[in-house]
N, C-alpha and C positions, 0 to 999 in steps of 0.2 A: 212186155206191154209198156208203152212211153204213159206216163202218168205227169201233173205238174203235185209241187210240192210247195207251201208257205217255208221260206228259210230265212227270214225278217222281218222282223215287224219296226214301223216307227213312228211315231206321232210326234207334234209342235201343236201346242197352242198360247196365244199370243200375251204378254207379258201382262196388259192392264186386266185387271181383275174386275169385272162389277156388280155387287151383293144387290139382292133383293133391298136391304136397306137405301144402298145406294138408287135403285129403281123409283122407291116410293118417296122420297124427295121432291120426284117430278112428276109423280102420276098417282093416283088415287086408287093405292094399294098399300100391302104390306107382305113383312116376310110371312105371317102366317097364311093368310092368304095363296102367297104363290108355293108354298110348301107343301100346303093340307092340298091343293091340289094339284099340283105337277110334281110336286119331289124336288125341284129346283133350288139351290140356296143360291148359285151363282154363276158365273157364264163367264169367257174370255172373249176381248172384244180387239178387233185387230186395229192397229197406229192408220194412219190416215194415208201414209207411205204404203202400207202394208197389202198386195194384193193376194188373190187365191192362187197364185202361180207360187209367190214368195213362200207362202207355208205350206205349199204342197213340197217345194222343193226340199225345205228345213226337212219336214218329214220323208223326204224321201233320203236324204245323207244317212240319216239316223236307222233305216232300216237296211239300205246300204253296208253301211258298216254293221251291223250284227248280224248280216247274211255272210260277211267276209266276202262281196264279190266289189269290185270297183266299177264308174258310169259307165268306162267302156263295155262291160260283160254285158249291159244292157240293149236286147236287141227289140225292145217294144216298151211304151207307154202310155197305159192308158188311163187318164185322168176323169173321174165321174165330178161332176161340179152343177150346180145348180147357178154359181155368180161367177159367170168367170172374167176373167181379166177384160176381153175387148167381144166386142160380135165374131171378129175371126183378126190376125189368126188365133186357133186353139190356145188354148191354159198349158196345154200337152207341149205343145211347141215349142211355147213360153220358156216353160219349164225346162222342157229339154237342155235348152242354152242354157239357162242358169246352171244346170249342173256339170255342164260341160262336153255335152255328147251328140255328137251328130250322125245323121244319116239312119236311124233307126225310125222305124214306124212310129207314129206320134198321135195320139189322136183325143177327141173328150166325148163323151157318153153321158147325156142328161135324163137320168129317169130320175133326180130330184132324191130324195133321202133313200131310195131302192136302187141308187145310182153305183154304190160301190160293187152290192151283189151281184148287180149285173155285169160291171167293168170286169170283176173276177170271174165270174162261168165264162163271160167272152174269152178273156184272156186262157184260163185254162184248157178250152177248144183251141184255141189255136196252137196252143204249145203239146196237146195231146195230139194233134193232126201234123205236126213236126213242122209248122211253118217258123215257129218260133222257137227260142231256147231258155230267155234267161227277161222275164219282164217285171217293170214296174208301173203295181197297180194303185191306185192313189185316189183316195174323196179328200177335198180341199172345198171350203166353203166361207166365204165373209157375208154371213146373213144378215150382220148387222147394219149391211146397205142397202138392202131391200126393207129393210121397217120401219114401219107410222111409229116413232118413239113415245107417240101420244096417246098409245093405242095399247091400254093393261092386255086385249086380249091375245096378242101377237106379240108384242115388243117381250116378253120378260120370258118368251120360249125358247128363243133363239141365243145363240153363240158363235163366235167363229172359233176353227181349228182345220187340224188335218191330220191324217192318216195314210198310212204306207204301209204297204208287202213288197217282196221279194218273191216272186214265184216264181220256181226253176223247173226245168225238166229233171224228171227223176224215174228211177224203174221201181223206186217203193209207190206206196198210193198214198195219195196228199187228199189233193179235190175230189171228194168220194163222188159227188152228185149237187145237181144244182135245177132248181127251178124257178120257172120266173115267168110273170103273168103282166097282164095290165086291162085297166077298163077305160076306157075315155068317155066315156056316160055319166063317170062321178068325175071332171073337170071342174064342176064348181063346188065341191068342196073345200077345195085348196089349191090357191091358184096365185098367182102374180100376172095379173091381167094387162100387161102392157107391152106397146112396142114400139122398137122404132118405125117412124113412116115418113116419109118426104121432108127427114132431117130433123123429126120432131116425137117426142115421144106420147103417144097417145095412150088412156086407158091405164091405170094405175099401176103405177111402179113399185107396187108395198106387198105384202105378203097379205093376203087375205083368207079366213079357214072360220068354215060351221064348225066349232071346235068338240059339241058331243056326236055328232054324225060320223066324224071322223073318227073318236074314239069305237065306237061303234064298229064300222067298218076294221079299224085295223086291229080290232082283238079277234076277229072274223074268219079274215081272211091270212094273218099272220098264225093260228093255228091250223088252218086248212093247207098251207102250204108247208107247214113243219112235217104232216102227216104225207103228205105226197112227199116230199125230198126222201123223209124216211124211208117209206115204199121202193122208193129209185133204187137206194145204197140198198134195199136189204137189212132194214135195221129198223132197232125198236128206242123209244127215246130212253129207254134205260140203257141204252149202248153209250148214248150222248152223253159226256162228261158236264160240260158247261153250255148254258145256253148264252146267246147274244144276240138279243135282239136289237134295231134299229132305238136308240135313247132318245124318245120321244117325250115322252109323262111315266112319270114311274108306276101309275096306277095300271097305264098299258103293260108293261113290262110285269106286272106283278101279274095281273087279270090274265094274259097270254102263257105264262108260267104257271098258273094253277088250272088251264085247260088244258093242259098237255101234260100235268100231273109232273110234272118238273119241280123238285124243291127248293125255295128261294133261294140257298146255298149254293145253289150251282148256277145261277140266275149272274152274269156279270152286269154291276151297274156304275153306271160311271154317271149319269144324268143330272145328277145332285151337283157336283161338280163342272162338267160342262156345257147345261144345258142342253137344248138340241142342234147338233153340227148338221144336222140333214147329210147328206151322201159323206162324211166325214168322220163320223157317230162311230160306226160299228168298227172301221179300222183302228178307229183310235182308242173304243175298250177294248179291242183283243190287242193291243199294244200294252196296254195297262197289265192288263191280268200276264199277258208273259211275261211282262218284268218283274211284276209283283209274285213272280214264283206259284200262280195257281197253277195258270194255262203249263204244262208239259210235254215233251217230248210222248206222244203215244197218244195224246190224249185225243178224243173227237170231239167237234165245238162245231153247234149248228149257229151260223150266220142268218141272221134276219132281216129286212130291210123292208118298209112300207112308206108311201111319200104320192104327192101331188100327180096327178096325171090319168088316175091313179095309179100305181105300180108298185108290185109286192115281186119279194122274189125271198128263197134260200138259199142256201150252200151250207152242204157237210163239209168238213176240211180235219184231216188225223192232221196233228202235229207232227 
């Protein structure tokens, strides 16, 4: 049985640092404030050079090189982005050249902070149906161009960075299972309501979110889909090593880990540090935690992703 396998992980996020202190300078907040309620101390903001292409591809060398395969082994990429470089062509594309590789499938997938999960169950169908052998899967996001800086209630959630896999064909089992939904009923929870039109951009270009509705919904529907993926695999969340949910507000992340009777210990959180990446989040703590010697060779790590549109999804994945 062809199976796809994770055999590298890599993340970038971008050099300038900027503290909750630094926030409340200019807006009418503070660290406790955005602590007590998001978990947030601080965020990575990308150079003005800097687009979603650039640090997808940083993050893509970096997992690259700890798969031990080179661009050329790479026969698909699929880039999940919520900002991407131009209206077209792709971030994917973008990317592609910068690391050097042509002729490979290229593509970007927007389901917004549920954007990676889904980029990976896509990708693992296709390298399980043998069209593909050797892909890189990638959330890249520069959210700090989409926000009202004047605005405590969105400005101080966001961050940029990026995340990367390596997923290869394998005859052991990797991608145990994956699920993935969406509602477009709840579009106005969280939205970026603008676009272009006859050369002009209409309808606001900022990030905009009911921000307890939201909470709401995504402690909801991110346990309802832990329990369906589990069903898929055959498995109970006490099989699950570590969870990893989409690093949104750490109160979600806590809240969703004590419905599913998960101990916070196995809970990976990375959100204190780089706030929320949207489609970038999840690759970039299971980056963390397998450098940081949690994540293991064996281990099973359920993938969580929730975000604007609205659209949830999971993924089991054995190391």
């Amino acid at each position: 049985m062809r199976w796809s396998r994770i055999v590298g992980t890599g993340g970038y996020l971008p050099s300038k640092i900027v503290t909750n202190d630094d926030l409340a300078r200019s807006l009418d907040t503070s660290d406790e404030w955005i602590r007590t309620r998001t978990g947030i101390r601080q965020r990575h903001i990308a150079d003005a050079s800097q687009a979603a292409s650039d640090l997808g591809a940083e993050a893509s060398r970096s997992a690259l090189a700890a798969a031990g395969v080179t661009p050329q082994d790479v026969d698909l990429i699929i880039v999940a982005t919520a900002t991407p470089d131009f209206i077209f062509p792709s971030t994917a594309c973008i990317m592609q050249a910068k690391l050097g590789i042509k002729g490979c499938a290229a593509f970007d997938i927007q389901a917004v902070c549920s954007g990676f999960v889904y980029a990976l169950a896509l990708a693992d169908n296709l390298i399980r149906a043998g069209q593909h052998r050797c892909a890189l899967v990638v959330g890249a996001e520069v959210y700090s161009r989409i926000l009202d800086w004047n605005d405590r209630g969105t400005a101080v959630l966001f961050g940029d960075g990026s995340g990367a896999v390596v997923l290869h064909s394998d005859s052991r089992p990797g991608v145990l299972g994956s699920a993935l939904h969406a509602d477009g009923s709840y579009a106005n929870l969280l939205s970026v309501p603008g676009t272009v039109c006859g050369g002009k951009v209409t309808g606001s270009p900022y990030v905009q979110m009911d921000g307890q509705a939201v909470f709401k919904f995504a402690v909801k529907v991110l346990d309802e889909v832990a329990r369906e993926t589990l069903a898929l695999c055959g498995l109970t969340i006490a099989d699950v090593d570590w969870l990893i949910p989409h690093q949104a507000n750490l109160r979600i992340l806590e809240a969703t880990a004590r419905k599913l009777g998960v101990d916070l210990s196995r809970l990976v959180v990375t959100v204190d540090r780089h706030a929320n990446t949207s489609a970038a989040s999840v690759p970039l703590a299971l980056d963390v935690a397998v450098r940081d010697g949690r994540i293991k060779p064996g281990h099973k790590v359920m993938l969580q992703g929730v975000g604007g549109g609205f659209t949830w999804g999971a993924s089991i994945v054995e190391m």
